[in-house]
N, C-alpha and C positions, 0 to 999 in steps of 0.2 A: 330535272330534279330527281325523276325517280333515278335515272340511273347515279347519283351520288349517291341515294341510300341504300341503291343495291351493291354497289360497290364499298360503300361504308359496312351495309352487312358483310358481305364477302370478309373483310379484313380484318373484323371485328373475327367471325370463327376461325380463321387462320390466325389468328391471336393468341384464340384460346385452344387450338389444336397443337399451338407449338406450347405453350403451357399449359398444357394440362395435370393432373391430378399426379404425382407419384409416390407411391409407397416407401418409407422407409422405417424398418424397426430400427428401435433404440433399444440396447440392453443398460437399462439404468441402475447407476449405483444406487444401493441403498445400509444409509451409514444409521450406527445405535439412532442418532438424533431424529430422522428416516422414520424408523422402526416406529416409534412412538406417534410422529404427524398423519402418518399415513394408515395408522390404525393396523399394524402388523406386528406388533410385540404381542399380539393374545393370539395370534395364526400362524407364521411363517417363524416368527423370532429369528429369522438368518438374516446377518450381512451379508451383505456380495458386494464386491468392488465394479460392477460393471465390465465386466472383459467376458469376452468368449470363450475362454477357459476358467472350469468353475471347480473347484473342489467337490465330488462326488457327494451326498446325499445333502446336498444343500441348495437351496432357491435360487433360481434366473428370474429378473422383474423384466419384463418389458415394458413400452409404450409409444403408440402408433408416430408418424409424423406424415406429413405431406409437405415436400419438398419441390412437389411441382412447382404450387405457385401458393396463394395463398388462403384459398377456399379450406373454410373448417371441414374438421373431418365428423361428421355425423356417425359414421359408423364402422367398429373395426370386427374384422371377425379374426381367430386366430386358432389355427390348426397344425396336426403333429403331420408333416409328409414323411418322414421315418423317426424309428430307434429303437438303440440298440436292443438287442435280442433279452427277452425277460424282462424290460421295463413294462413299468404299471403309471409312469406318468400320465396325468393331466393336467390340461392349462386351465385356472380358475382369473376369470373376470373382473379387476378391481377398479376402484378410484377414476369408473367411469371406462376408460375404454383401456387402461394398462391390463396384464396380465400377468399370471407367473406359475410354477412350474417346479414341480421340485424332482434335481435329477437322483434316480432313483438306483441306479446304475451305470458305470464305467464305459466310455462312447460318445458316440456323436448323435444327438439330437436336433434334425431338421425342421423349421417349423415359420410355417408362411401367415403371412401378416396379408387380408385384405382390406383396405379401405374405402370409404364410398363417403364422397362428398357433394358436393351442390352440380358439380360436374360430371358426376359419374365414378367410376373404381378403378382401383389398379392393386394389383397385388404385388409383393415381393416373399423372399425366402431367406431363412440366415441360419447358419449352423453355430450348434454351441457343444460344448467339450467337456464332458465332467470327468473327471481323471482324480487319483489319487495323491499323496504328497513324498517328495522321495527325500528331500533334503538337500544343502547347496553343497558338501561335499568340500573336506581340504580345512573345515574352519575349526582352528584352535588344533592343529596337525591332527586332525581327525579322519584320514580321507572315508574310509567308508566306500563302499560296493556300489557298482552300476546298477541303476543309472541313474543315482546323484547327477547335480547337475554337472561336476568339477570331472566329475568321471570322461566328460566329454570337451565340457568346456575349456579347460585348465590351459591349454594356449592359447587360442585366440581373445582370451579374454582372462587372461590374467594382470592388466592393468586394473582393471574396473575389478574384480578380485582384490589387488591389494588393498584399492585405494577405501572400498567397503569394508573390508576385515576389521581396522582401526576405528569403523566409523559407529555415532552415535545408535544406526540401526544395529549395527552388528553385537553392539559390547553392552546396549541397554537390557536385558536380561539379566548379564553377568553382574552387572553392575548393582542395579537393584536388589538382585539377589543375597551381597554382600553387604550392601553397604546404608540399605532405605528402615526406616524403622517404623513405614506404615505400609510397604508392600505386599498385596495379598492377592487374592487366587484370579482373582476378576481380573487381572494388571495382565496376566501371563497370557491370554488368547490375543493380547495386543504386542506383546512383545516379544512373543515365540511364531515359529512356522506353522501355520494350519491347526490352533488349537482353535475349539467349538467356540465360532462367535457368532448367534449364541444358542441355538439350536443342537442337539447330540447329534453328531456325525462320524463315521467310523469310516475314515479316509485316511488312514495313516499319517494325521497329522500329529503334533507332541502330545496333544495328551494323550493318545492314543497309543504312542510308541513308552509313554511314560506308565499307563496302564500295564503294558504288556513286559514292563520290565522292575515294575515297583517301586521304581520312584515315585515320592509326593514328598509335596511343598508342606512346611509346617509355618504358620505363621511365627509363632512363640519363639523358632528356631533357626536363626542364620544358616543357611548353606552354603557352603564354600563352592564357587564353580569347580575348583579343580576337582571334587571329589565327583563329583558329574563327570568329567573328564577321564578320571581314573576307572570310575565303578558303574560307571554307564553310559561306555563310548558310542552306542546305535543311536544315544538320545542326542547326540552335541550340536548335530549338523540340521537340527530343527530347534536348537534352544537358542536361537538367533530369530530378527525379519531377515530371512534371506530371500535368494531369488522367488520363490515363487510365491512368496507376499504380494509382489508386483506383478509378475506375471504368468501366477496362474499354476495350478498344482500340473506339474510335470510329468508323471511317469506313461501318460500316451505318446508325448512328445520323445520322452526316454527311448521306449521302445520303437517308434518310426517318427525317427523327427522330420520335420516338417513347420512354414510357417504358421499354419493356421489353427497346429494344437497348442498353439503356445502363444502368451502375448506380448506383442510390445508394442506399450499404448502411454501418452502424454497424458492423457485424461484423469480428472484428481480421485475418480473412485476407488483409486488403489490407495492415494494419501488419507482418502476420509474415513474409511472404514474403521478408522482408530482415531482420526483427529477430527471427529465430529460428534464428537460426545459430551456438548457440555453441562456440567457448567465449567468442567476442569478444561476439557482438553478442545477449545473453545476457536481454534485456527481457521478452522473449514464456513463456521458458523460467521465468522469476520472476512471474512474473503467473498462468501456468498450476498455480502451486502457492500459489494465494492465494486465500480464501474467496470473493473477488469475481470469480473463474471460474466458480464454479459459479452456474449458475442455480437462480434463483429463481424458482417462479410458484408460486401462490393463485387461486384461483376470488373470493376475496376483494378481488382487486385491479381484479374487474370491478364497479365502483361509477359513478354519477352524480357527477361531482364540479363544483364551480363554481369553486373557486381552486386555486392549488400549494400549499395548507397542509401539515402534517404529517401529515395525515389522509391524502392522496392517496397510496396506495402506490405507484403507478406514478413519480411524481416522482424515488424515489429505487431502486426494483428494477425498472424497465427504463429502457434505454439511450435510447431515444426519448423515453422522461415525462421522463430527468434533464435533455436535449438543450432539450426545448422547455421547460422549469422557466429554465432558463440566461438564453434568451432573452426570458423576458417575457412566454411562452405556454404555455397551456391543452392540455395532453395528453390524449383522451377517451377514460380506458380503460375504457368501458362494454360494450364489446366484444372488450374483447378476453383472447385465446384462447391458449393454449399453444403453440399452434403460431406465432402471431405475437408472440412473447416474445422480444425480444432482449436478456440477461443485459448486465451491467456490461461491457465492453469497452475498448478504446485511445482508441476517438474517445469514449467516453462522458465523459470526466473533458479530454482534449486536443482540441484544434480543430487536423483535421488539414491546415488551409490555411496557418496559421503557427504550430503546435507551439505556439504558447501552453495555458496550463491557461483552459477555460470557466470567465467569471466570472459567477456569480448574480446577480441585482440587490441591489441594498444593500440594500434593505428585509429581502431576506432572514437577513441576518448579527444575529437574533435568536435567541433562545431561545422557546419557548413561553411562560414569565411574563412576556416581554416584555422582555427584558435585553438591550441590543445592545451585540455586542464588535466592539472593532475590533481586537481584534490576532489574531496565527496565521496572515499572512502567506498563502503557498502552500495551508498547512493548511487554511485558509477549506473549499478544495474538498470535503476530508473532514467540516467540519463542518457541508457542509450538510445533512448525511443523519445522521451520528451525534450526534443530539442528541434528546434525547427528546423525545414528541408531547403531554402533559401540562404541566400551570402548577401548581409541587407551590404556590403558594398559593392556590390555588382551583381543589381539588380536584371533580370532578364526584363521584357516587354509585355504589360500586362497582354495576359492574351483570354480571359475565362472567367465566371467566379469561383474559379479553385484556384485561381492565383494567388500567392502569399508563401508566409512561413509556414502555413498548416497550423491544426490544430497542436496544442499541449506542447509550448515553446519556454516550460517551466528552466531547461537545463541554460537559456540564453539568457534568461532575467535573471535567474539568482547570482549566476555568473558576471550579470552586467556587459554584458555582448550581443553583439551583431545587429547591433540594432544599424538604420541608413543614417550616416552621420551626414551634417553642415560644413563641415569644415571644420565642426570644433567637437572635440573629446567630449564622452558624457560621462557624469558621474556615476559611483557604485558605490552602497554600503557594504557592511561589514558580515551581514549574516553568512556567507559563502565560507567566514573563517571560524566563523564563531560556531556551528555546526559541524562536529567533526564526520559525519556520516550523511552532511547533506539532506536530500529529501528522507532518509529510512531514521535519519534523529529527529525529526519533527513529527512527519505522520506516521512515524509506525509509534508512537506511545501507549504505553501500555493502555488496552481497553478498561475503563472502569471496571470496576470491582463487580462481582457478581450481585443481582439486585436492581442494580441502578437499570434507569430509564435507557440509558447511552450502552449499554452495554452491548457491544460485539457491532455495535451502529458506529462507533467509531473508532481511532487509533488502531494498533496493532495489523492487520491483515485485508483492514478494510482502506486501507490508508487516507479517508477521512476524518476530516477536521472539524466536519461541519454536520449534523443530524437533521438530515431534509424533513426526515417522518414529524419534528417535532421542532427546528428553527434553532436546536441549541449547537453554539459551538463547543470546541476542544482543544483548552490553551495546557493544556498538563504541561508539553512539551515547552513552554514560553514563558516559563513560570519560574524555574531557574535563573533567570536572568533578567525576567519583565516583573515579577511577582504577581501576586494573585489578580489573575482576570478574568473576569464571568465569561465573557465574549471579544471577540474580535472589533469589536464597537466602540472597549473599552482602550484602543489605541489610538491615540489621540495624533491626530496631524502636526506638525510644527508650526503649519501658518495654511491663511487660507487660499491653496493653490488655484482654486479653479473661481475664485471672486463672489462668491457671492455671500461674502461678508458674515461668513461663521467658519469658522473654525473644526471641521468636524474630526470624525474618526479617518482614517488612512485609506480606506476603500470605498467611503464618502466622496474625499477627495479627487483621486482616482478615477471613480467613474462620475465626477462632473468635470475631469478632466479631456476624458474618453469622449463625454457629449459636446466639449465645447470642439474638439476635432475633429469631430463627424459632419458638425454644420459648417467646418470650413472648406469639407471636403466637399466636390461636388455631387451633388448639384447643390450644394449650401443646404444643407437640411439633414433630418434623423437619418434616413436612408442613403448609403453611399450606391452612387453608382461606378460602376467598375469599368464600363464601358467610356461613361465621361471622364475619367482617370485615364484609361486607354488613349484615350481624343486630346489631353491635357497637354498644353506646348509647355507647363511649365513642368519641370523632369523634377519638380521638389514635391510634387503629387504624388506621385508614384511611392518616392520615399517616404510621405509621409502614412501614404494609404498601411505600406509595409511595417511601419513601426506604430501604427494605430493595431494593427493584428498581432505584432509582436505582444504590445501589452494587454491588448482585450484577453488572446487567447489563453496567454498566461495562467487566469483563473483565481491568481489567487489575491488582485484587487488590489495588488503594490502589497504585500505583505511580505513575499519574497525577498525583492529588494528596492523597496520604499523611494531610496533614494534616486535611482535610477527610473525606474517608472516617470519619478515626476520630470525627471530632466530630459528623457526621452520625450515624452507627449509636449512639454511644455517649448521645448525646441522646435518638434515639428510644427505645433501651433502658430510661432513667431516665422516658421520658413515659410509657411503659405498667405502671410498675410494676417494672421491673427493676431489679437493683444490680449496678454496675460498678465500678472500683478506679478509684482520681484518677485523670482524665487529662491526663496530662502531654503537652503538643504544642510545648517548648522545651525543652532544656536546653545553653547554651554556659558558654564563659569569656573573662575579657582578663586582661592583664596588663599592670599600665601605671604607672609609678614606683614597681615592689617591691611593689606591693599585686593578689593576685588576685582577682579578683570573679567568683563563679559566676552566671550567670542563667537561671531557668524557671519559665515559662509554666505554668498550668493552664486547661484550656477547662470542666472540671466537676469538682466533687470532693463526696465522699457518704463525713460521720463520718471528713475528716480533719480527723486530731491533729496531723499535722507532717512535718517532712522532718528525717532525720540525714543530715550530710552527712559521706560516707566515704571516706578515703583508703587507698588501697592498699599498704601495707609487707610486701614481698618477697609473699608467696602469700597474706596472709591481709589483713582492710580493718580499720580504727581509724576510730571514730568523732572527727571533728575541732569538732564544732556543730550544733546545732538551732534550727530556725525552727518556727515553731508555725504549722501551717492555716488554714484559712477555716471547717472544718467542712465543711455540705454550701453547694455554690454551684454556681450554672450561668451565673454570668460569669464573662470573664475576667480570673485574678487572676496577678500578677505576686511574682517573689520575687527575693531574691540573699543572695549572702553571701559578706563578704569575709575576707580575710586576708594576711597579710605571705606572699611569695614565696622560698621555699627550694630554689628549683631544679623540673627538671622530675619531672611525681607525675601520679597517675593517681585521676580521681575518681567517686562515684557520688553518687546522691540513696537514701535505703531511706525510702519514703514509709508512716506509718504510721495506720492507721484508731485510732478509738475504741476499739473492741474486743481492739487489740492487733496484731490482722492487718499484715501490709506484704507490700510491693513496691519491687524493685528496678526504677531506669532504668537505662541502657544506661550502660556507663562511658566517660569524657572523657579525655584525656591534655592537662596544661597545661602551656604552658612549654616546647616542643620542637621548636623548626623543622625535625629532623631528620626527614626521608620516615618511615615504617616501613613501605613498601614499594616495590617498581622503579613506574614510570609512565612513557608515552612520551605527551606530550599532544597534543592538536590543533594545527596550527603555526597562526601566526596571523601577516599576516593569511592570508586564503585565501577565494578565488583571490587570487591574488598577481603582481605585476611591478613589479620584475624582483628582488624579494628577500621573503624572509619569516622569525620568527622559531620555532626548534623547540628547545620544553622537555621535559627530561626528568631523572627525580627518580633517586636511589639512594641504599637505604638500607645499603651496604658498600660500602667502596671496591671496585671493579672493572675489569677492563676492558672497555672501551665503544668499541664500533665503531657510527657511526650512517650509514649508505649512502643514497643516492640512486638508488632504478629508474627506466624509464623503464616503457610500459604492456604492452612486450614481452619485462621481465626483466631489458634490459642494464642495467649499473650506468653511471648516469649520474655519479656521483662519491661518492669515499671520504670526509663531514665530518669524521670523528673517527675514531681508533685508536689509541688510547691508554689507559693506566692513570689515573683520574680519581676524586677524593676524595667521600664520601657528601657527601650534600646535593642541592638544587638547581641545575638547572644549565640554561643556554643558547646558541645557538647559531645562525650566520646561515647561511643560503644564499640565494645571490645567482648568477642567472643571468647577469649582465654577465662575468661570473668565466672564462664558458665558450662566451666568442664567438656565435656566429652559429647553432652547432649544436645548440640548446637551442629548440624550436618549442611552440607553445602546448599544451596540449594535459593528460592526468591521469598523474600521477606519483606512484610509493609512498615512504615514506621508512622505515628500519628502524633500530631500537632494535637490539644483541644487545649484554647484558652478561654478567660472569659474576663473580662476586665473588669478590675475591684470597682470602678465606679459605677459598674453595670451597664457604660457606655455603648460595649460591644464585644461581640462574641467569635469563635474561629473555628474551625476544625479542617484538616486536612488530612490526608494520607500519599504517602509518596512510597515506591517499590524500591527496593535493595537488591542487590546480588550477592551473597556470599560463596566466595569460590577456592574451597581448601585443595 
């Protein structure tokens, strides 16, 4: 005995002798948003983007890490081991063990991070670069004197040159300049080269060079770029974000380049130092609350790889694998470390030389069985990572529990693929079409208005749908087509798939779908085991195990594509022995010279006898007709049934087994163009110029005031105010209406009714784009 525990000891400190404690400085951005949380708008007042190259008299933040293992760090000390000649820096202590530093002079500033943790200490060292700003050189035919960047650059990087010159960074200055009619001084450290953000700094940034040649901005007073062009060509080549917005004031680099005066970094502290200021510019603020902030690493992600398959973890969890995946190139993460991890980021998904979204190669716009889509738009970018790493028709042999599709196999279900077929086709809805930009037309919906609870917690950059902090969801996006829904609750199933005799909401369904196939898997219970799947002589386990992960991982509870979920689980259920109630994946109606005609769809039915079909009179329902079933079948079978038209009635199917058993579908209303509830829709078209149409539904007559904001609140115009009869209804706005004063730009539009009988009330707001 003793010697197990001295041999237990033993292994235990060679444990912790190979993990031990290690140092690593972070130099942390810190953006306006920053400034204020962290109690540094009354001290430092400077941005900094995080990079190693800093703009001369402005602040470096740091803050400790320990990357050995996982032992906190109790204590950091932090010291100057050089700089440059004539500084008077020092490093003050903050927010517990960060520190910062303001460089005070042009050079290289070295400076060692000690930490001491439960384990003991480790030190390390990192240098940092304060240099001045030179300009990018060549922009708007300006070239300008060395050593601008172009002065050097101008060949090997004159694609990325062009394709920036045109682009939103390049020409927002100019633009503004001419054409905004609330643009002022505060706007210009964000959209010029190295002006004071927001501490005074005399680094040869624009304002600096604007000082020194008498330019200033007037607000009262448009300025013409060109005249800036003409009458003050030194200022042109910093009245841009040019290069060294991103990385990092140049002229040490100028003078001896080299890589480490200069940066080039993924990392979003270069995008945030502008786009995290809200409540306006609010990008960075929705991102930081989206699972693709947090990082990701795996010890697993340090493999030999020879292609971008789906195998390559690096391709899609760091920002550099997804970068060079984009391109057409081999990312070699055989090496790499935690510490050289760079999580999902702004340039990871955008190309920040012209704001475009990085596109993959075509080749890649497949699935793993080999299905290539071409639609999803925008959404391509999301689906090159959320799609599963398995071909459900040729399955390998379980071998692990990380066998399967893997996680986030949103691109197979919307699409309605890959799932392990039966021998028989599964069904797909329609959302794949009805979404022209795929996943980026649903979650990226504009975040709530400023105010709101949800705000920056979901849509837009968080691409959440759902507010963990507080349980509420976000149907903005499903509203146009679904109309108004509090919650994802409020989508009701067609019939009761998973049996237990209600009828619920779609992800209800779903995962009592998901439970009923988990107890058929073995061992028959909550917990699947993988091994007994492994052991399984029937090869319909394997497939089913695979297509119970297709849909669990999915995430989004059959919302995606409703249709398909159910026919997937509910087949696999019947391949292994299970019994499920018909499933019904149709049911409508027409009406069309006096004659109704009901129609629905079954994708599998087991021991049905038939369908009654029911109308509803006053609270209770009347059998009106019976059609007789298929019995059991697992293709798909089609029904209808018609009858003379007596006005409008409300109907159901009570689908009934052999044995007596039924189930109801979801009830239909026929015959009613009347709303039965407020809706304010998407206006269309949009973006729009210089007019667009906006519908909106009411089921009581009401009054109806529908306004026009602009993106600061003011009412751009009153459409409607008036008392206006239930029904359908629409309505123009046209910008020629309001002269000259109406500029490009996003616009709210608001519903508020209230119904004359006092029944019920509405309000909504929906976004616009106007684009002259």
């Amino acid at each position: 005995m003793k010697n197990v525990l001295r041999l237990v000891l033993l292994l235990s400190f060679a444990l912790n002798l190979s993990y031990a404690q290690q140092a690593k400085i972070k130099i942390e951005a810190v953006t306006p948003h920053k400034l204020n949380s962290l109690g540094l708008s009354a001290t430092t007042n400077s941005v900094s983007t995080g990079l190693p190259v800093v703009p001369n008299e402005t602040f470096v933040y740091f803050s400790p890490q320990n990357i050995g293992n996982t032992d906190a760090i109790t204590n950091a000390a932090y010291e100057f081991v050089s700089k440059p000649t004539g500084s008077a820096a020092s490093l003050t202590t903050f927010n517990t063990n960060w520190a910062y530093f303001k460089a005070d002079v042009k050079g290289k500033f070295d400076v060692k991070l000690t930490i001491t943790t439960a384990g003991g200490t480790d030190d390390t060292t990192i240098s940092v670069y304060a240099a001045d700003f030179v300009g990018v050189g060549g922009y708007q035919g300006v070239a300008g004197d060395f050593p601008k960047c172009a002065t050097c650059h101008s060949a090997g990087f004159s694609a990325i040159f062009d394709k920036w010159k045109s682009s939103g960074h390049a020409k927002v200055f100019e633009r503004e300049l001419e054409t905004s009619d609330h643009y002022g001084t505060s706007c210009i450290k964000c959209h010029t080269t190295g002006a004071d953000h927001n501490a005074p700094a005399n680094n040869g940034g624009f304002d600096d060079v604007a000082s020194s040649l008498g330019w200033q901005f007037t607000v009262s007073t448009p300025t013409s770029f060109d005249s800036i062009v003409s009458n003050y060509p030194k200022l042109v080549n910093l009245a841009t974000i040019g290069c060294e917005s991103c990385h990092g004031a140049g002229s040490l680099h100028g003078m001896s380049p080299n890589k480490s005066n200069i940066s080039i970094s993924v990392e979003s502290g270069a995008c945030a130092q502008c786009h995290d200021e809200p409540w306006r510019h609010n990008k960075v603020a929705e991102f930081e609350n989206s699972l693709h902030a947090e990082a990701l690493y795996s010890s697993s992600f340090k493999r030999t790889v020879t292609s971008n398959n789906l195998s390559n973890c690096a391709r899609c969890h760091d920002a550099n694998g997804y970068i060079a995946f984009t391109k057409g190139e081999l990312f070699d993460p055989s090496n790499l470390i935690e510490a050289d991890h760079t999580p999902i980021t702004c340039a990871t998904c955008h190309d920040p030389h012209d704001l475009t979204l990085r596109v993959a190669p075509a080749s890649s716009d497949t699935l793993a069985n080999g299905y290539a889509y071409t639609i999803g738009g925008a959404g391509k970018t999301c689906m090159n990572c959320h799609k599963a790493r398995t071909n459900g028709s040729d399955l390998p042999n379980v071998t692990s529990s990380h066998w399967g599709p893997h996680h986030s196999t949103q691109a197979d279900v919307l699409l309605g693929e890959n799932a392990a077929d039966f021998g028989v086709p599964f069904q797909s809805g329609a959302h794949k079409f009805a979404v022209e930009d795929a996943c980026v037309g649903c979650h990226m919906a504009v975040s709530p208005p400023n105010g709101d609870e949800n705000r920056d917690k979901v849509g837009g950059h968080t691409f959440r749908l759902h507010n963990p902090d507080n349980g509420k969801d976000y149907t903005a996006s499903c509203e146009s087509c679904h109309g108004p829904k509090d919650s994802f609750a409020d989508f009701q199933a067609l019939a009761d798939y998973d049996g237990d005799k209600t009828i619920e909401d779609i992800g209800s369904e779903i995962d009592g779908l998901l439970e009923i196939l988990a107890d058929y898997l073995p061992p028959r219970g909550p917990e699947i085991s993988w091994e007994a799947i492994r052991d399984a002589s029937d090869p319909n386990m394997k497939k089913a195990y695979h297509n119970y992960q297709l849909i669990a991982y999915d995430g989004s509870r059959g919302m995606h594509n409703t249709k398909f979920a159910v026919d997937v689980l509910t087949k696999s259920i019947i391949a292994i022995g299970g019994i499920v109630p018909v499933e019904l994946i149709s049911f409508n109606a027409t009406v069309e010279n006096g004659i109704v005609t009901l129609k629905w769809e079954t994708a599998t039915e087991t021991n049905n006898r038939g369908f009654e079909i029911e109308k509803k009179n006053g609270t209770s329902w009347v059998k009106i007709g019976f059609v007789e079933g298929k019995g059991t079948s697992s293709n798909l079978n089609s029904y209808s049934f018609s009858f003379s038209f007596e006005g409008a009635a409300v109907y159901r199917l009570k689908q009934i087994d052999l044995d007596g058993t039924f189930t109801y579908s979801k009830a239909i209303e026929v015959g009613a163009n009347m709303p039965i509830q407020y809706a304010l829709l998407q206006n269309y078209p949009n973006p729009f110029n210089p007019s667009t149409t906006i519908k909106f539904a009411l089921p009581f007559d009401s009054n109806v005031k529908v306004t026009i904001y602009s993106m600061t609140g003011e009412v751009v115009k009153v459409l409607l105010n008036s008392v206006e009869t239930a029904g359908n209804h629409e309505i123009q706005f046209n910008t020629n209406e309001l002269g000259t004063s109406v500029s490009s730009g996003i616009y709210f539009y608001t519903l508020e009714a209230n119904a004359v009988s006092g029944a019920a009330s509405f309000r909504q707001t929906r976004k616009m784009i106007l684009m002259k």
